[in-house]
DSSP file (Angstrom, degrees, kcal/mol; ACC not computed):
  #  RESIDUE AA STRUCTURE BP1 BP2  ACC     N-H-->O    O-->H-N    N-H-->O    O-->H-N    TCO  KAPPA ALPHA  PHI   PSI    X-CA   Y-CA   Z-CA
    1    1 A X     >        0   0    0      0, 0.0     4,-1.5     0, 0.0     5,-0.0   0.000 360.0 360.0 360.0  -4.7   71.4  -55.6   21.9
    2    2 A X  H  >  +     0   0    0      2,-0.2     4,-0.6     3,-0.1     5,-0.1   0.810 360.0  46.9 -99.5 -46.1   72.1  -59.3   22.7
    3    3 A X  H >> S+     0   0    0      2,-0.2     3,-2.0     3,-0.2     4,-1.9   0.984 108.2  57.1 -88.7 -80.8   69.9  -58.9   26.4
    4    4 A X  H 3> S+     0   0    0      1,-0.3     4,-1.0     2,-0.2    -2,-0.2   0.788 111.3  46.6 -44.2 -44.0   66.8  -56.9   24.5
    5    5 A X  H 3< S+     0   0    0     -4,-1.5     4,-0.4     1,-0.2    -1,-0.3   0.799 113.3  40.6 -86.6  -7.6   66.5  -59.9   22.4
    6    6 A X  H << S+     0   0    0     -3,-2.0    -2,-0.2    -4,-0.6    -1,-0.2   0.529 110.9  56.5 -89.5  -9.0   66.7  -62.5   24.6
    7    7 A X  H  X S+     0   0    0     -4,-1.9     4,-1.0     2,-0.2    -2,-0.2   0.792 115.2  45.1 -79.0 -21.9   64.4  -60.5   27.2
    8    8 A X  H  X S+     0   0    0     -4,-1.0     4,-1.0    -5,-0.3    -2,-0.2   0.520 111.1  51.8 -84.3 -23.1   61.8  -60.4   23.8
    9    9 A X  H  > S+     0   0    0     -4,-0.4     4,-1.2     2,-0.2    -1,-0.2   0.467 115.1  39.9-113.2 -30.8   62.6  -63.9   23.4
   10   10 A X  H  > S+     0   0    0      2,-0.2     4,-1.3     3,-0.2    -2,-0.2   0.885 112.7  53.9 -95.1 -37.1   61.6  -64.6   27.2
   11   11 A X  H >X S+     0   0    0     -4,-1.0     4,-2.4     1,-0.2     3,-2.1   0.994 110.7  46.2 -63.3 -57.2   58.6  -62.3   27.2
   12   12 A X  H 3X S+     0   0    0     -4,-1.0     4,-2.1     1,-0.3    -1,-0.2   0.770 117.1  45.9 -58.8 -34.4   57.1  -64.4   23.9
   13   13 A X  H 3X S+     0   0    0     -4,-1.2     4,-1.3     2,-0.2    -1,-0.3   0.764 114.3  49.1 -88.8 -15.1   57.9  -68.0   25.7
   14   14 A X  H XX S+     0   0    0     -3,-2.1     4,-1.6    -4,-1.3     3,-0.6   0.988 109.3  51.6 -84.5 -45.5   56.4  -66.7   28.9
   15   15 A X  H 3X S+     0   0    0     -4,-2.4     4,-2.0     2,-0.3     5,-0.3   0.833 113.8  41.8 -52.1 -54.5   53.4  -65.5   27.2
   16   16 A X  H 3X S+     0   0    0     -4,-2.1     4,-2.7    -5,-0.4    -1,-0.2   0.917 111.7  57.3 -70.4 -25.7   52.7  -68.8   25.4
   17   17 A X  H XX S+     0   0    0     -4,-1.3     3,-1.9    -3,-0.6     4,-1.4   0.975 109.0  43.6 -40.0-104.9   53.5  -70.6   28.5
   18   18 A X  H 3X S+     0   0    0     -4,-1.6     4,-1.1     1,-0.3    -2,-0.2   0.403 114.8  46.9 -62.1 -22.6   51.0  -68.8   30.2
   19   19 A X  H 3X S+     0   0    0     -4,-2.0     4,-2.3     2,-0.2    -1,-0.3   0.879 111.6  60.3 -57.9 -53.2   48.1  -69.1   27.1
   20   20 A X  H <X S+     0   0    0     -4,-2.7     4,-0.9    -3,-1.9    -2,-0.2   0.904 109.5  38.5 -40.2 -56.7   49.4  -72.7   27.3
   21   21 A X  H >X S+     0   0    0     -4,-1.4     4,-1.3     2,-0.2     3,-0.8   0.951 110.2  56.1 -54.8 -68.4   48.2  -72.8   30.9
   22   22 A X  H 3X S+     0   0    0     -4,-1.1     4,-1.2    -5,-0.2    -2,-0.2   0.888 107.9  46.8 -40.1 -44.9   45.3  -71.1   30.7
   23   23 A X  H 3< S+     0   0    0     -4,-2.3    -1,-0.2     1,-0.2     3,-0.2   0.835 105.4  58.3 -74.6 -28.8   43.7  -73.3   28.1
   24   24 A X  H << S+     0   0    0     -4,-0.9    -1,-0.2    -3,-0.8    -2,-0.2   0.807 102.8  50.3 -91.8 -14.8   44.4  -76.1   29.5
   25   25 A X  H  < S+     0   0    0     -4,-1.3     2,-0.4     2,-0.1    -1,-0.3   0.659  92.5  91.1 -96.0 -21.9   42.6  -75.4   32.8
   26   26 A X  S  < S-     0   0    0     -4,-1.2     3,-0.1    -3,-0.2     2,-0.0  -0.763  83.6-115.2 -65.9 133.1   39.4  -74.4   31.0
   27   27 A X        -     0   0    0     -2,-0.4    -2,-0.1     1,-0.2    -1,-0.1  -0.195  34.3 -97.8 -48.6 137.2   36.9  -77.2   30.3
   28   28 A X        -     0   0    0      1,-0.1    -1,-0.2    -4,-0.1     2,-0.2  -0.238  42.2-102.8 -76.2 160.8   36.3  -78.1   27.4
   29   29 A X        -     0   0    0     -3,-0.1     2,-0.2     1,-0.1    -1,-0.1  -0.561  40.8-116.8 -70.8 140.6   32.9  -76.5   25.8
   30   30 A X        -     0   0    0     -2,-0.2     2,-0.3     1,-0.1    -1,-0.1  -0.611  45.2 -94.5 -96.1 158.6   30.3  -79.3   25.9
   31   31 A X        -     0   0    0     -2,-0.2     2,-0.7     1,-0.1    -1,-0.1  -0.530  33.5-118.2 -69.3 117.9   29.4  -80.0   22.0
   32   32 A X        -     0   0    0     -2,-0.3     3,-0.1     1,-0.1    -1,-0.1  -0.479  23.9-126.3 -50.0  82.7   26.3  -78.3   20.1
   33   33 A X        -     0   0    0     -2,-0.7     3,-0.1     1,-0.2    -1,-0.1  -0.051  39.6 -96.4 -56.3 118.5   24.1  -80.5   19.1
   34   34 A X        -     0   0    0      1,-0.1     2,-0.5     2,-0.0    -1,-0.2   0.187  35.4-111.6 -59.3 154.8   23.6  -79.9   15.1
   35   35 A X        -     0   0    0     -3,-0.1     2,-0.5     1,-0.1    -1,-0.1  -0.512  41.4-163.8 -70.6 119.6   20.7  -77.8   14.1
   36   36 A X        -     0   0    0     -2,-0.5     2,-0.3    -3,-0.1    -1,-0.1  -0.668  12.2-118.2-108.2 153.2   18.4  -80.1   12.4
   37   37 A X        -     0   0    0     -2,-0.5     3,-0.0     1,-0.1     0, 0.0  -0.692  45.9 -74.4 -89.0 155.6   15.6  -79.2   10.1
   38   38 A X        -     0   0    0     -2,-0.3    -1,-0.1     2,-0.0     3,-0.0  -0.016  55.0-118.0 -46.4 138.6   12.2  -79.9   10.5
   39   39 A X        -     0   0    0      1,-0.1     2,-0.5    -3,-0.1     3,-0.1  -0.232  42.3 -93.5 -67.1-172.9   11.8  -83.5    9.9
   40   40 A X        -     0   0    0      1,-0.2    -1,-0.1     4,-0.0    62,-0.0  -0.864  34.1-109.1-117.6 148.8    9.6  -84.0    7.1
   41   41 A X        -     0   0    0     -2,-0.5     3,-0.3     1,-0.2    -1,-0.2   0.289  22.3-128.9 -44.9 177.0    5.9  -84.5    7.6
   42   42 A X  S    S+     0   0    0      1,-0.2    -1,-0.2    -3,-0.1    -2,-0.0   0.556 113.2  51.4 -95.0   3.8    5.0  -88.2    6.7
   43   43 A X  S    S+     0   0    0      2,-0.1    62,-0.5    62,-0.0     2,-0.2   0.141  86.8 126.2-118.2   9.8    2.1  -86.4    4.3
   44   44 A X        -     0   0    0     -3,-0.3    60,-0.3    60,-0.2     2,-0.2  -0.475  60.1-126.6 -66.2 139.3    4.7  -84.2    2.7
   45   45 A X        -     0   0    0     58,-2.1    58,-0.5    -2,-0.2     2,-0.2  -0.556  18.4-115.3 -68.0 149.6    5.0  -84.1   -0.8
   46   46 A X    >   -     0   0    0     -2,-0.2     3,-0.5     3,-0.2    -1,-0.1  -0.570  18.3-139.8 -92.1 150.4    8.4  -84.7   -2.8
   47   47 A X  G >  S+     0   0    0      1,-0.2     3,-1.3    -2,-0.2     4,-0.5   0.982 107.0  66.6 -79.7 -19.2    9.0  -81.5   -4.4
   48   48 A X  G 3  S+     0   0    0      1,-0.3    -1,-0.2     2,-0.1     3,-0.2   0.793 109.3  51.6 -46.8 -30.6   10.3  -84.0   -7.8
   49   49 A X  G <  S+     0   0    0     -3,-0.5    -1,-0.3     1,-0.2    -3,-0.2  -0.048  74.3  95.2-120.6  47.8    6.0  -84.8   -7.5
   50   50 A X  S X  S+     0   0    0     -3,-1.3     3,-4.2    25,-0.2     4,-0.3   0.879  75.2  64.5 -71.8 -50.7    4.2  -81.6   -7.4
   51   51 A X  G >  S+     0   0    0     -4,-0.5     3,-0.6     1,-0.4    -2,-0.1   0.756  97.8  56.3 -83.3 -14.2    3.5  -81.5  -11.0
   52   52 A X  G 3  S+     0   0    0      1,-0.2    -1,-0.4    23,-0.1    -2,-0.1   0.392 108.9  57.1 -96.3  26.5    1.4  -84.7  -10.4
   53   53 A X  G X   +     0   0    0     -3,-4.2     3,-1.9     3,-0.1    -2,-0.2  -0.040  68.1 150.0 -92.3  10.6   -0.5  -82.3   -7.8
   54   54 A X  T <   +     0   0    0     -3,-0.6    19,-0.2    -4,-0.3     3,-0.1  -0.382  56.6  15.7 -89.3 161.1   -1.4  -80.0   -9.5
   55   55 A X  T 3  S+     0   0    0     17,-3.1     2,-0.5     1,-0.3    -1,-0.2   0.605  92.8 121.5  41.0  29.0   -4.8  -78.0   -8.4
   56   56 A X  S <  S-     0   0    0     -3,-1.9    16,-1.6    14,-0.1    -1,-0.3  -0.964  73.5-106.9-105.2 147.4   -4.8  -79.3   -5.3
   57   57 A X  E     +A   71   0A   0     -2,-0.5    49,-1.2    14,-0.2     2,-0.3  -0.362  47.8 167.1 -37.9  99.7   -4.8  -77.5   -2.7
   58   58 A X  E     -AB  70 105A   0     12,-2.7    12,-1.4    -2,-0.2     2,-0.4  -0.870  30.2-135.6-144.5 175.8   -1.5  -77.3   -0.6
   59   59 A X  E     -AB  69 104A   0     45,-0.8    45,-2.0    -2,-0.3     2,-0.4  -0.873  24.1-159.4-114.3 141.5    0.7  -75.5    2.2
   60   60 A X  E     -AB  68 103A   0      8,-4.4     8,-1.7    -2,-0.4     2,-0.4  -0.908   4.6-154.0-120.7 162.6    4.4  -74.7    1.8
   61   61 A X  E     -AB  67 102A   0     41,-1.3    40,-2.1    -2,-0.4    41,-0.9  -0.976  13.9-153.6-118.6 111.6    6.7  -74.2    4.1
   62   62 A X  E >>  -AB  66 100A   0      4,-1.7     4,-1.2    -2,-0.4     3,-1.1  -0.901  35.3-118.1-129.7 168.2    9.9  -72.1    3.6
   63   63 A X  T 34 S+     0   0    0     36,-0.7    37,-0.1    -2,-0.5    36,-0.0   0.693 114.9  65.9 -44.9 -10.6   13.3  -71.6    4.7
   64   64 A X  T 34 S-     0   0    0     35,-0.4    -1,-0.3     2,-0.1    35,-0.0  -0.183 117.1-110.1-115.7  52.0   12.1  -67.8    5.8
   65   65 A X  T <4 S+     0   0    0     -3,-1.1     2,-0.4     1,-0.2    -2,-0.2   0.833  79.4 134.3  36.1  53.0    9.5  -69.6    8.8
   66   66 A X  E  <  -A   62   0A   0     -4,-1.2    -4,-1.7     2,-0.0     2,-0.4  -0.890  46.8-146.9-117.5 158.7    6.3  -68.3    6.3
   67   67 A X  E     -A   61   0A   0     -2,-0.4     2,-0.3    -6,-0.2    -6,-0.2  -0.978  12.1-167.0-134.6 111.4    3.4  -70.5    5.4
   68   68 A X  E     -A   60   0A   0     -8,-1.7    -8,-4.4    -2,-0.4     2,-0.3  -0.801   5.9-177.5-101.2 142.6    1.8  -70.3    2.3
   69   69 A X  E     +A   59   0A   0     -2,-0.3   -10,-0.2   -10,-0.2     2,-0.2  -0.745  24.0  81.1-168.4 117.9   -1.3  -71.7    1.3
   70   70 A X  E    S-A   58   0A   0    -12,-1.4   -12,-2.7    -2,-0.3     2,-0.5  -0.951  73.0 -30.7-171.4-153.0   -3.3  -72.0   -1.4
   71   71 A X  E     -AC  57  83A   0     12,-2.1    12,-1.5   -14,-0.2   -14,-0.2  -0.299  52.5-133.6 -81.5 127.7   -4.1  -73.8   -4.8
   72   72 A X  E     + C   0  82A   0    -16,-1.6   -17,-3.1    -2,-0.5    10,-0.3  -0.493  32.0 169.5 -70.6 142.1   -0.8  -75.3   -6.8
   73   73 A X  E     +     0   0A   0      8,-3.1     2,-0.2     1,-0.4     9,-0.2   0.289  60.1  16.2-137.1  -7.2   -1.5  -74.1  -10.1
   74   74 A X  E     - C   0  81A   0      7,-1.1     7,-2.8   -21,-0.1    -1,-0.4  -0.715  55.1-159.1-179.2 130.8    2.4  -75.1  -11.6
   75   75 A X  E     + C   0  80A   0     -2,-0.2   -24,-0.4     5,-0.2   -25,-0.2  -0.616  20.1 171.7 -40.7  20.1    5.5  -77.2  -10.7
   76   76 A X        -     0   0    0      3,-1.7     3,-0.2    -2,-0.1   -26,-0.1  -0.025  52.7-123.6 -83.4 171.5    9.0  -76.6  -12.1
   77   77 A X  S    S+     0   0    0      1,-0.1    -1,-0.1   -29,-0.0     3,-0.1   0.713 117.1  45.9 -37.2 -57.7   11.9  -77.6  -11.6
   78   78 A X  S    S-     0   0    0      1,-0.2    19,-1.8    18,-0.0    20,-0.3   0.463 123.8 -20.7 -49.5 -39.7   12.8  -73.6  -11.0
   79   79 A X  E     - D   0  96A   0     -3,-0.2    -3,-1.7    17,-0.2    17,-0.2  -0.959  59.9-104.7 170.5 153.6    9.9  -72.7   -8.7
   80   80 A X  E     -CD  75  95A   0     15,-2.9    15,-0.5    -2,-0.2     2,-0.4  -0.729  26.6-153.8-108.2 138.7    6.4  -73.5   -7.4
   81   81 A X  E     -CD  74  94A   0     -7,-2.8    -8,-3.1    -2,-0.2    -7,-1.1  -0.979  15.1-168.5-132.5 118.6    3.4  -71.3   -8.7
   82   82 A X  E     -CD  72  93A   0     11,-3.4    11,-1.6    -2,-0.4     2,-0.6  -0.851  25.4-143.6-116.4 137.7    0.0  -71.0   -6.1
   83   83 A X  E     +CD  71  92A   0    -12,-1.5   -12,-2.1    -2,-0.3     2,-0.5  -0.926  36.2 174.2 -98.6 140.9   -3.2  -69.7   -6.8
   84   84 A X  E     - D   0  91A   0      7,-3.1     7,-0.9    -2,-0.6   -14,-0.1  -0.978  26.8-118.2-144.5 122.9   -3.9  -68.0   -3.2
   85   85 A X        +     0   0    0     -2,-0.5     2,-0.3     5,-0.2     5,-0.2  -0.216  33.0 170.4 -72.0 157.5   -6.9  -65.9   -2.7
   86   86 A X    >   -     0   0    0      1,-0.1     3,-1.4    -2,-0.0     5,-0.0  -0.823  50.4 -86.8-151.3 170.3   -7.4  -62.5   -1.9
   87   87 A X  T 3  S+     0   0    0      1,-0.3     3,-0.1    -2,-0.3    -1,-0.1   0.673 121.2  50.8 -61.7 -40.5  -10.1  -60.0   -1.7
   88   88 A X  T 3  S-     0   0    0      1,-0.4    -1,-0.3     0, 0.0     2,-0.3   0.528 123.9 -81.3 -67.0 -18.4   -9.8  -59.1   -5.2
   89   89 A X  S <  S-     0   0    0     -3,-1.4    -1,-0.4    -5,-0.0    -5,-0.1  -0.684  76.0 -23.2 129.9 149.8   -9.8  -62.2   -6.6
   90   90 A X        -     0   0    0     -2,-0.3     2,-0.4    -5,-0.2    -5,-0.2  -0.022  56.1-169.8 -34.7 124.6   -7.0  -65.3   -7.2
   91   91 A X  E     -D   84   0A   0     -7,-0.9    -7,-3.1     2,-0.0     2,-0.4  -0.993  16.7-132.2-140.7 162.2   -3.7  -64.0   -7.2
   92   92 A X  E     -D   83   0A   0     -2,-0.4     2,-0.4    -9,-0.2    -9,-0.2  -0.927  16.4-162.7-117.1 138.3   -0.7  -66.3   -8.2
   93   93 A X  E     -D   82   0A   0    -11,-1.6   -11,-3.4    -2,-0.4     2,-0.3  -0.936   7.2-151.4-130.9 125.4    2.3  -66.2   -5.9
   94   94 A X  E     -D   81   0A   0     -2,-0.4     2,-0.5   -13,-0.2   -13,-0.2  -0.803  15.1-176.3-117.9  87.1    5.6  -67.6   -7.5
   95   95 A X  E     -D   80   0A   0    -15,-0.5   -15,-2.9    -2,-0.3    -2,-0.0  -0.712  22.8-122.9 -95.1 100.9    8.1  -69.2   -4.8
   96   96 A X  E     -D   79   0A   0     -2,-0.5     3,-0.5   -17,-0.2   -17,-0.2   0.100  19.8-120.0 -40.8 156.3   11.7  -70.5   -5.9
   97   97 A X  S >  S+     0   0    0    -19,-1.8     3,-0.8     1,-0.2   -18,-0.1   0.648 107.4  57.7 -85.7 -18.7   12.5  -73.7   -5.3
   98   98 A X  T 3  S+     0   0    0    -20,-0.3    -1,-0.2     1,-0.2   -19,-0.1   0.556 103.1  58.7 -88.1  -0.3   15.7  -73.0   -2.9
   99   99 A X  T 3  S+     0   0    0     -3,-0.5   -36,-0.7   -37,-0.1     2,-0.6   0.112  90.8  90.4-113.4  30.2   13.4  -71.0   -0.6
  100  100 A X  E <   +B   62   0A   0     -3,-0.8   -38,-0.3   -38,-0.2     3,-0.1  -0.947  42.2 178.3-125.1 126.8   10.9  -74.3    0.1
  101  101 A X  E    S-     0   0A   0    -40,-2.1     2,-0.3    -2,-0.6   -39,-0.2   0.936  71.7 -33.9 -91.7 -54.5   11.5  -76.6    2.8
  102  102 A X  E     -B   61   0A   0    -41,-0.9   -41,-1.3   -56,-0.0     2,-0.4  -0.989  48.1-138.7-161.7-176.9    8.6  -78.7    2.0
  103  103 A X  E     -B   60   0A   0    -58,-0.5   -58,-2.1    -2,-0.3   -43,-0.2  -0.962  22.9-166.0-138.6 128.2    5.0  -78.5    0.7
  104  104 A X  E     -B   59   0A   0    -45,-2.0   -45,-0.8    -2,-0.4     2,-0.2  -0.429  33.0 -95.4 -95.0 179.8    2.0  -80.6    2.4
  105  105 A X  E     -B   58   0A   0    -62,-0.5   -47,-0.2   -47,-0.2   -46,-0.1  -0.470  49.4-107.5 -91.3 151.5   -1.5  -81.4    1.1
  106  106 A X        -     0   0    0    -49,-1.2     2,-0.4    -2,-0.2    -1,-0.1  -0.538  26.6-119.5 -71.9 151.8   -4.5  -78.7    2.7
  107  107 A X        -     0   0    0     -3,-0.1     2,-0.4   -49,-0.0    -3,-0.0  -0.890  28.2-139.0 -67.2 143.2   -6.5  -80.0    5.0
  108  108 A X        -     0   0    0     -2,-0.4    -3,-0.0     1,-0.0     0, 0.0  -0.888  23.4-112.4-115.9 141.9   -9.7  -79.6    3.3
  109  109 A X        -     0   0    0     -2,-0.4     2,-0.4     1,-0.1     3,-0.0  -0.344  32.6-117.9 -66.8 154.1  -12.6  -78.4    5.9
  110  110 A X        -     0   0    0      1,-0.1    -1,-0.1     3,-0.0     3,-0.0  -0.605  33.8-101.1 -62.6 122.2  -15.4  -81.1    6.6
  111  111 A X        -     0   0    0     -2,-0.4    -1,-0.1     1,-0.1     3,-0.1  -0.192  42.8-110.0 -52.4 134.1  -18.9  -80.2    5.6
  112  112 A X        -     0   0    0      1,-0.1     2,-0.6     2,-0.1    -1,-0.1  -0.298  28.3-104.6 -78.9 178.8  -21.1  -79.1    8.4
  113  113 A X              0   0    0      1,-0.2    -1,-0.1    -3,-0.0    -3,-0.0  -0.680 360.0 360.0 -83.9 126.6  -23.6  -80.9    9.5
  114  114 A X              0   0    0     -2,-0.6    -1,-0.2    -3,-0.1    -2,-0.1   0.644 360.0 360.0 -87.4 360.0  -27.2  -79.3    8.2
């Protein structure tokens, strides 16, 4: 029994030996540069100063690549509330606050020229 465990004993050091080897000859993986977030606009709002926005017009941005846009109509702490029009009429869309990456000002269209 004395030979079966030292042939199990031989197999296990050859086997790490030979991982040992193997790893060392691979190259190392070159490094991932981290995943950054969009910077944020220089016209972005701080989400602490919506509530001094409110009824203007703005676009948000969130963490699930949607764009929303219409008029902020409430500010919490909790969650952002937009009035965003629809064929029926104003409808109010209420978007948590962990799913907004950041909220900008509208552009508001220029008047044409008569």
């Amino acid at each position: 029994m004395t030979s079966f465990k030292t042939i199990v004993v031989a197999a296990v050091l050859a086997f790490a030996a030979a991982a040992q080897v193997q790893s060392a000859e691979k190259p190392a993986a070159p490094a991932k540069p981290a995943k950054a977030d969009k910077p944020a606009a220089p016209d972005a709002i701080p989400y602490d100063e919506l509530k001094y926005h409110l009824g203007e017009r703005v676009v948000v941005e969130t963490k699930f690549k949607s764009t929303r846009s219409g008029t902020l109509t409430k500010a919490s702490q909790f969650e952002v509330i937009l009035s965003v029009p629809t064929p029926q009429g104003p409808a109010e869309l209420t978007m948590p606050k962990e799913t907004i990456l950041r909220v900008i000002p509208a552009e508001t269209p220029k008047p044409a020229k008569p």
